[in-house]
C-alpha positions, 0 to 999 in steps of 0.5 A: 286871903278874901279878907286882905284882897278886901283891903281888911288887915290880916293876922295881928301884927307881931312887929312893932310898927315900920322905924320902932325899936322890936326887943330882940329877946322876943322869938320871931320867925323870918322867912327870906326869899331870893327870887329868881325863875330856876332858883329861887332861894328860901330861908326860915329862921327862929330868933331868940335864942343865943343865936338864930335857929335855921327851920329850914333853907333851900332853893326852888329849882326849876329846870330850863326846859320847863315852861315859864307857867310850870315854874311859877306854880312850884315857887307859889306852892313851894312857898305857900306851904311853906308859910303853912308850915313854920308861920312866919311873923314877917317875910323880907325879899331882896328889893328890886336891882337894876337889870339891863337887859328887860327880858330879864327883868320881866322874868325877875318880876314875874317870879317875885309876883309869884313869891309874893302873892303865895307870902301875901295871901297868908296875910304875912307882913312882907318888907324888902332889902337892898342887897347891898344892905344885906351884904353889909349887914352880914359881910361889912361890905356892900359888893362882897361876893356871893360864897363870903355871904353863904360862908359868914351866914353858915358861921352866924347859924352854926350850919354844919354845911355850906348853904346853897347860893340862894338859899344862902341869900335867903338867909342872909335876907332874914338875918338882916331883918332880925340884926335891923328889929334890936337896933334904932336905925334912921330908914326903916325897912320899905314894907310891900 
């Protein structure tokens, strides 16, 4: 982590760079974060075989009554072991939306700091999505509801149950990056 602060490059790089075309044969590990203060989703998947394995999935849940310090803490840690855990090659994040109400997107962007920092200081290449993207990609339609997502992700997977909202967007978050590394595309994904 000193060595990223320092402005040194982390751990190799297993992608190839931003736009080039990855061979979607090669094993990849994905983690996708949906981040929000009481729920903030996760999902880890492994490439590679006839279709993605699920290593884990779930959501970060924090309870009203906690103070907003306590709940930033748990998503840190929470993800940061995580990352200890599967290592991932590369993290995607559901990029920044417009929020009317600028409390809330103050909470929003707190939240994403702590998801990031915790991703970041294992030197886990992080890029972010649209969620419009995301639904696309998954749904074939951009403003498609949250339960078309979660049930198209729990048939791409193969999931015995129906994922939790978030972690379902998590998902579909690393889905997306995987589906985007076998295809030429004109945008490559916006690293962070």
């Amino acid at each position: 982590m000193k060595a990223r602060l320092d402005g040194k490059p982390g751990r190799p790089a297993t992608v190839t760079a931003p736009g080039a075309r990855r061979s979607p044969t090669v094993p990849q590990t994905i983690m996708g974060i949906d981040p929000s203060l009481r729920g903030t989703g996760y999902g880890i998947i492994r490439t590679g075989t006839p279709h993605a394995l699920t290593l884990a999935q779930g959501t970060i849940a924090c309870p009203k009554d906690w103070e907003l310090s306590r709940c930033l803490a748990r998503i840190s840690q929470t993800l940061g072991d995580l990352v200890q855990t599967h290592h991932p090659e590369v993290c995607v994040v559901e990029g920044v939306f417009f929020v009317q109400n600028l409390k809330t997107a103050i909470i929003m962007g707190e939240a994403r700091g702590a998801a990031l920092a915790a991703v970041a200081g294992s030197g886990v290449d992080i890029f972010e999505i649209a969620t419009r993207k995301v639904k696309l990609a998954i749904v074939g339609y951009g403003a498609a509801q949250k339960i078309a997502v979660a049930k198209m992700v729990q048939r791409m997977l193969g999931l015995a149950e129906l994922p939790a909202p978030d972690a379902a967007d998590a998902l579909a978050l690393a889905l997306t990056h995987a589906q985007q590394q076998g295809h030429f595309r004109l945008n490559a994904p916006r690293k962070i």
